[in-house]
N, C-alpha and C positions, 0 to 999 in steps of 0.2 A: 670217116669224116675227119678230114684235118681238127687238128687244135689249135683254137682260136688264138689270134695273134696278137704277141705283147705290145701295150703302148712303152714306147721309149718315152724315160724319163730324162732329160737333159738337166743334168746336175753342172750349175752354174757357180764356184767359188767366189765371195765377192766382200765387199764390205761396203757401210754407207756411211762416207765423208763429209762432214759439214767442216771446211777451216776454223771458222770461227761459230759459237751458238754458245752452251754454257760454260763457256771456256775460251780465256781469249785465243791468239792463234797459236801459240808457243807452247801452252799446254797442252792442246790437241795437237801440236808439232810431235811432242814426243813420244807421243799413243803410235804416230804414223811411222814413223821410223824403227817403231818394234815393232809394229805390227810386220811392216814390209823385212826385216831383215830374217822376221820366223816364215814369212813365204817365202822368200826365197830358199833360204835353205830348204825347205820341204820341198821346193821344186824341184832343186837341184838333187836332193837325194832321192825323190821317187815318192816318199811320203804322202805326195800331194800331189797326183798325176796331171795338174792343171786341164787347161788354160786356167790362172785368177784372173780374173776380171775387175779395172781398176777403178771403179765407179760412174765411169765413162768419162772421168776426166783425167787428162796429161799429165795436169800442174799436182797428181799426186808426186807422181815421178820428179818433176821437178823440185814440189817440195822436200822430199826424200835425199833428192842428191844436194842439197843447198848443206843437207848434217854430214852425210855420205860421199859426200864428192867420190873418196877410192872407191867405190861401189858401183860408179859409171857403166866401166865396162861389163860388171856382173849383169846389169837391170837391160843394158843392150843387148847382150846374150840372150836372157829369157827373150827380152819382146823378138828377138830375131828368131826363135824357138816357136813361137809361136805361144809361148806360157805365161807372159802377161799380156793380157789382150787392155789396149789404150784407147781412150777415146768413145764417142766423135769430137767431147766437146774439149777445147783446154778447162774453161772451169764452169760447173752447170751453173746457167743463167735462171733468172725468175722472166717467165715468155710476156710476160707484161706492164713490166716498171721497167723495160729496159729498150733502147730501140732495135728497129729490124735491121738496121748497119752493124747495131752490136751484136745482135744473134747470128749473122752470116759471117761475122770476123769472128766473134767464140768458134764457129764450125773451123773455118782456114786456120788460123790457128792451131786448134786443134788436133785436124789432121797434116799439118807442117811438123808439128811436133811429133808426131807420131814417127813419120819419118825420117826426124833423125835418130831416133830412139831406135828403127832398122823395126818396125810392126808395119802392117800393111792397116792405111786406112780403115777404121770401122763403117762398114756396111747398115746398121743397127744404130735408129736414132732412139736413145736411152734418156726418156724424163720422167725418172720415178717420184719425184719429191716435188713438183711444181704445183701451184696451186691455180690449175686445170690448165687450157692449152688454145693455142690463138689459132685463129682456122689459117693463118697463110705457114704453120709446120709444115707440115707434106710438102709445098712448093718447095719450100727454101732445103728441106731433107733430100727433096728427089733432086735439086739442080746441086746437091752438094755429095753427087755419089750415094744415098744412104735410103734403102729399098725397102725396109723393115721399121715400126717402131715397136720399143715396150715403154710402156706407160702405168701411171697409178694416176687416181684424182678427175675429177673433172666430168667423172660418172657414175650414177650411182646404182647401172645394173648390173647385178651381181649375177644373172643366170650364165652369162656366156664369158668367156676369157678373151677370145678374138673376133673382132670385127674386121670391116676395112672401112678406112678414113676419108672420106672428100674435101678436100681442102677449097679453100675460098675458089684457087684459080681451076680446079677439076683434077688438080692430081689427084690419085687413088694410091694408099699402101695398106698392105696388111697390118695390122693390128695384135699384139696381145696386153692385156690390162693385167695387171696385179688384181690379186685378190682386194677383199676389205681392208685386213692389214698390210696391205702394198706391198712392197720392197721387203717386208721382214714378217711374210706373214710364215713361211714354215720358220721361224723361229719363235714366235708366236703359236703355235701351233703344237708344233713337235718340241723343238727346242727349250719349249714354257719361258721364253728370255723376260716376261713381265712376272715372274716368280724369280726373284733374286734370292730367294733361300733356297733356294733347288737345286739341285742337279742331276738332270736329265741323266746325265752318262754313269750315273750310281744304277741303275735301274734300264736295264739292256731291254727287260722283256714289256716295259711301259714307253720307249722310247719308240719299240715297234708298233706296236698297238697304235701309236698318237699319228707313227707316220703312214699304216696302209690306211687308216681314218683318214686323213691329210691326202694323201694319192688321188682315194677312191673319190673325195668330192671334188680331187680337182679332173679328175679325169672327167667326171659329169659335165663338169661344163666348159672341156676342152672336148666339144665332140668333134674336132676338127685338126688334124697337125696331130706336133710331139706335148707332152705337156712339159712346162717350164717347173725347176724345181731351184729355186734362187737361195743361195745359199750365206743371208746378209741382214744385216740390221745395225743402228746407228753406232758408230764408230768400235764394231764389232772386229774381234781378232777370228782368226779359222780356228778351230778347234778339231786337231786330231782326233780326241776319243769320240767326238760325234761323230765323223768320218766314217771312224771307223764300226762306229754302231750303223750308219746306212747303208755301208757296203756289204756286211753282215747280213743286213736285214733283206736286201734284195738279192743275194748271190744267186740263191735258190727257187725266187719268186716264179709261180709260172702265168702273174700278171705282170709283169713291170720288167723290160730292160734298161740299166742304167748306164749312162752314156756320160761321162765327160763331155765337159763343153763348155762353151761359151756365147756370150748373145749372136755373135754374126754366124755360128752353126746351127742356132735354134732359128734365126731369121729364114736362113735357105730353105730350112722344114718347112715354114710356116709358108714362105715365097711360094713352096711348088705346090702349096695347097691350096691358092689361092682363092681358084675358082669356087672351092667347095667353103667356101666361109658364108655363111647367111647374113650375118650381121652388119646392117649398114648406119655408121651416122658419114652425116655432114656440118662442115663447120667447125665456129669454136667451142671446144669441152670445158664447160662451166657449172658443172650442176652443184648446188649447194651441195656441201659433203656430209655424210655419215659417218663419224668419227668413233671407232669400234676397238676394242683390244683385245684379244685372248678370247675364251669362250665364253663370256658373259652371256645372260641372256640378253637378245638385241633390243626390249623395252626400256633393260632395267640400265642399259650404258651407251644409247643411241646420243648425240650430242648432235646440234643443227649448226653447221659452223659455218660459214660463209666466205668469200666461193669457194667453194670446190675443194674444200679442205680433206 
């Protein structure tokens, strides 16, 4: 009897950028330009077998080289490498206080930029942080190259990770949703990043523990494709010894292969699996949200926040 077959884990490096929020933009300027000069060099020296992934905005890049200028040619190198993956958008929009001329020029933009930066257009429409999503996305994603989205918000069923989407005008894409805690739920999870006394990477044999616990429910409800394993949270740097505690932790697994990657390699997964996805919405994703952190119980730290928060 063969031995049953590992699901690949797509480990996505990433971080999540707000320019400005509790800090005007100059102080979250400087977070970004350490952040990005400790990735690069981890690219460059192997440390960090990439692709990172740039929040799926440009104007990181840009704001980086506005401090960096001599750095140009370094950050052209990676995206030409294939190891900072850019884009779609230049800078993530809110899909609702803003018009549809400005959401199709964010896209152009976007991937213009991309291309002088020498990255190949992203495939993968990436809105982790919106607060839910307008039914004509899929139209303006599909007529702008972009086959795939990941998403958080806007829904509040937790049993399945990917559906596929119908957009106003009948485009169709595959889907996968973040978890409860979206964008930053294995840091939340594994990582404990809402325990600021902590340190996860003090404790090798609790950090695995947290992540086949974390694998095993996402694989539940990833019975379709690779599962996604996103590696980010709010204006989060990469962290080496965590790295190197999941590379550790899976070397040997005989459930989980781990795979570098990035969103447009985890999309093609998801793309050829199309047909086997059950889950169907249509239209716009709006549902009041469930606002959840860390493993509380869901009674005792449910919030009803509105929309789609």
């Amino acid at each position: 009897m063969p031995a049953p077959r590992k699901r690949r884990v797509h480990y996505v490096p990433s971080t999540h950028w707000d320019r400005e929020w509790h800090q005007p933009l100059f102080g979250f300027r400087y977070g970004l330009v350490r952040l990005l000069d400790r990735v690069c060099t981890a690219l460059e020296s192997g440390a960090l077998p990439g692709p990172f992934q740039t929040d799926g905005q440009s104007i990181l890049l840009e704001d980086y080289l506005e401090i960096r200028p001599e750095h140009r040619r370094r950050i052209e190198t990676l995206c030409q490498q294939g190891r900072l993956a850019v884009g779609p958008w230049y800078s993530m929009p809110d899909e609702f206080t803003v018009s549809g001329e400005a959401i199709i020029r964010n896209l152009l933009v976007g991937r213009a930029q991309a291309r002088e930066f020498g990255a190949e257009p992203a495939t993968t429409g990436y809105v982790p942080d919106m607060f839910g999503h307008n039914s004509q996305l899929p139209q303006i994603f599909a007529q702008c190259g972009i086959k795939t989205v990941i998403l958080w918000r806007g829904i509040n069923d937790e049993t399945q990770r990917n559906f596929l989407w119908t957009g106003a005008d009948g485009t169709v894409l595959p889907c996968h949703k973040f978890a409860r805690q979206g964008y930053g739920a294995y840091q939340a999870h594994v990582g404990r990043a809402h325990e600021p006394n902590r340190l996860i990477e003090e404790d090798p044999a609790e950090f695995r523990r947290l992540l086949l616990k974390f694998l095993r429910e996402e694989a539940a409800a990833t019975d379709v494709g690779p599962i996604l394993l996103h590696d980010s949270c709010d204006h989060q740097e990469w962290s080496p010894a965590r790295f190197q505690l999941l590379t550790a932790a899976l070397a040997d697994s005989p459930d989980y292969e781990l795979v570098h990657s990035d969103f447009d390699a985890y999309g093609r997964e998801l793309l050829a699996e199309q047909r086997r996805i059950k889950g169907r919405l249509k239209g716009e994703l709006r549902d009041p949200g469930r606002a959840i952190w860390g493993d509380q119980p869901l009674e005792a730290s449910m919030q009803w926040l509105i929309p789609g928060v």
